[in-house]
Structure formats: C-alpha cells, structure tokens
N, C-alpha and C positions, 0 to 999 in steps of 0.2 A: 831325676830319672824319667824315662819315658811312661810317662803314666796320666792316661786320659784325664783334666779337670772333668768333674758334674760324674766321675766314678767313686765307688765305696770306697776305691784307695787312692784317691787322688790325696795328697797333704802338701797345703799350701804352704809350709812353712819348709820344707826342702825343695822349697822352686829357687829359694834364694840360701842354700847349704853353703853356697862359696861364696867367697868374698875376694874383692884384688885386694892383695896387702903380699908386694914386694921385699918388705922387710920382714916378717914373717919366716914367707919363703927362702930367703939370705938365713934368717935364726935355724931353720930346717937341715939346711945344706950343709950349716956348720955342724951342728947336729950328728949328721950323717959323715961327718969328716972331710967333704971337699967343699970347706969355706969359701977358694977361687972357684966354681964351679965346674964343670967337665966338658967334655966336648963329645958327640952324639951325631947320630944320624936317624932324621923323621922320614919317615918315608910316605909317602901322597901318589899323586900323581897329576900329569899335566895334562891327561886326557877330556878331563871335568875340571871347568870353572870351581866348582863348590870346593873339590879337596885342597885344589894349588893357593886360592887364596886361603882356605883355613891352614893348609900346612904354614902360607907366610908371615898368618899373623901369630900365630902357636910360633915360631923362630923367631919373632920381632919379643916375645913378654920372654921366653925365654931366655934372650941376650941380656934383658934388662936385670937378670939375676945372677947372670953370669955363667948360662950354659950356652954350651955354642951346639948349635943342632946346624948340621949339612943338609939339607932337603935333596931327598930322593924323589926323582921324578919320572919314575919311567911310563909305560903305558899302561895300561886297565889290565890286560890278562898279564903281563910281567908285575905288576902292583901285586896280584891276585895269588902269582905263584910264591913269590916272595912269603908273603905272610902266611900261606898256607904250610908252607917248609921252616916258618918263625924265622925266616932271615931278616929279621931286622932289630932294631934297640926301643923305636916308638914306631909308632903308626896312626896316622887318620882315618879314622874310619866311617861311612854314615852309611845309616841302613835303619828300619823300622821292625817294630814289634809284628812278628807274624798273629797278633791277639790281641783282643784289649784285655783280657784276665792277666794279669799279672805275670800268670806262671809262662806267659812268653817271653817275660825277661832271659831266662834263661839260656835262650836262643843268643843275647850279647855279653851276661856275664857270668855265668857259669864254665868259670874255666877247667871244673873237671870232665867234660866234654867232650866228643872227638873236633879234630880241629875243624873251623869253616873258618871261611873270608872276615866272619864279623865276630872271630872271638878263635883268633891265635896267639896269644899273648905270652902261654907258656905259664901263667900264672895260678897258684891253686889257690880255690876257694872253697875248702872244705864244708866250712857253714853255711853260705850263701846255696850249697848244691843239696847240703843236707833239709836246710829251711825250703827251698823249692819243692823237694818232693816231698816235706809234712805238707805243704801247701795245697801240693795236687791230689793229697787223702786225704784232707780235711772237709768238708763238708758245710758245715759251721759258719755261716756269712761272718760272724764276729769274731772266732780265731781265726777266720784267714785272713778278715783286715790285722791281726796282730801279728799274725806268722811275716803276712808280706812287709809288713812296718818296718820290722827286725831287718827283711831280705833288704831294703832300701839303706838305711842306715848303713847296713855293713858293705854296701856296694859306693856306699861314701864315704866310709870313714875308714875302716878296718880293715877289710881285703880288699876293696878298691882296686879291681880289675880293669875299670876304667873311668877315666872325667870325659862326664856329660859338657859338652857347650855351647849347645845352639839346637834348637830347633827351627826346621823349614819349612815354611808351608809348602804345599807339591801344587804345583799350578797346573791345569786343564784347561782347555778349551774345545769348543764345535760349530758346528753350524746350526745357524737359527730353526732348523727342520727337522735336526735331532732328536728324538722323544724316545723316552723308557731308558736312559740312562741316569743315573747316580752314583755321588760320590758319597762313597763309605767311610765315616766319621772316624776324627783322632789319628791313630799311628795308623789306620787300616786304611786311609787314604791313597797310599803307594801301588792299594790293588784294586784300586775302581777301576781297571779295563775290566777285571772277569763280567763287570755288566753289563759289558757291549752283546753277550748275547742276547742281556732281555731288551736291547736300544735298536731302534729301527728310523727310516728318513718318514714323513711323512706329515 
C-alpha cells in the first residue's frame, strides 16, 4: 500500500504481501469455476507511456494463466469518462495519496465513496470504510497504528478493491538559478509545484 517508509504505519513486511506464483493463481480460477480462464477487457490508455506499458504487461501475466484481457486504449479524458460511468471489467489506474496519514488512503480504496477517476470500481468495502473513519476519530498514535493495520490487510487480502504494483518515482527538474523550491516527500511528491510560489530565479 502506499504508505510512506520512516512513518508510524509504515510495515515492512506488506511491501512484499504478493508473491508471483502462476499455479496458485490457475488453483484460484478453478476455484472460482473458470479452470480455462475468461476473456476481459483492461482498460489504460495510449495517451501516457506509464499506463499503455503497465496495461501490456498486466495482459502478458494475465495470458499466462489463461485470461485474455483486450486492452483498451483510448485517450486521457475518454480513459476518464469510462471509468467514471464504471464502463469497464479492469482498469489501470496511478495516482498518489492526497496525505501522508493514512486516512488518505481513502481517496483510492474506499469504495463506498462517491465515484472519482481513482476509485470507480463499483466495489464495496464496508470494513475498509468503516475502519477509516474509526481512524479519523481516533486520536490515539497506537490505536491508529492498529486501526490502519487492519485497513491495510484488508485492502490486501479481504476486500481488495485494488492490487498495488509499482511505485514511481516523479522526476523534476530546473534551472541552476532556481532557489526556494522543494520537493515534498513520499506520496506528496506529485504536488511540489504548490512551492513554486515560495521559488524564485536568483
């Protein structure tokens, strides 16, 4: 989950929650009654390098268990509508915590929500929604590391509104003359413009 390392709820031990294990996944499917797999449509877009190659490699492990995903590829604001109105089966999606506390999770998997770009899935997570807001009345540094614990796990295991895959680092750059700018650490990276007002050439 997106959760700052060197935070009170950072846990090292669900940075590696998944595992590749193909047969598994095949034990799962049977499971679930379609032993030959299904066929699906991922939806991305060809507008951004970032989503078209993760949509192709999400269709490449995919094949390998025997689901066939069609890759949708339209543009950014067609991507946008799509998922807003849930016209899709899957979806790529990348976007950052508006927070480092925790309770910004929310913002990607609390699916009892109204709908946005980063959390249309249609899916309910009734725990995950309920633990968020004991979260945001709690007080407590030590039950909200345990409150948010619970919210992690089940956002992995149990209601799984979505799998995490990669983290990117956001790259910047300027000119050597630039002074009073900074970049704002962890997920909060995404919004170092807002400190171009205190950056000046000089």
């Amino acid at each position: 989950m997106p959760i700052q390392p060197g935070t009170p709820f950072f846990d090292e031990k669900l940075t590696s929650h998944y595992s590749y294990d193909p047969d598994r996944a095949k034990a799962l499917l049977a499971a679930a009654g379609v032993p030959n797999g299904f066929s699906c449509k991922l939806l991305s877009t060809a507008q951004y390098g970032m989503y078209k190659s993760t949509a192709e490699v999400v269709q490449q492990h995919l094949a390998e268990i025997g689901i066939q995903a069609e890759l949708s590829l339209p543009d950014w604001p067609t991507r946008i509508n799509l998922a807003n109105r849930g016209q899709y089966e899957f979806a790529i999606i990348g976007n950052t915590m508006e927070g480092t506390d925790p309770d910004a999770l929310g913002y990607l998997i609390d699916g009892e929500l109204s709908v946005a770009p980063a959390r249309s899935y249609g899916i309910s997570t009734p725990q995950i929604h309920a633990l968020l807001a004991q979260g945001r009345a709690e007080f407590d540094p030590e039950k909200r590391k345990e409150i948010y614990a619970r919210v992690q796990t089940l956002a992995l295991e149990e209601e799984a509104p979505m799998v995490p895959l990669a983290w990117r680092s956001q790259a910047y750059a300027m000119a050597k003359g630039v002074q009073g700018f900074h970049n704002l650490p962890g997920s909060l990276t995404f919004f170092s413009g807002i400190t171009l007002e205190e950056a000046f050439i000089g």
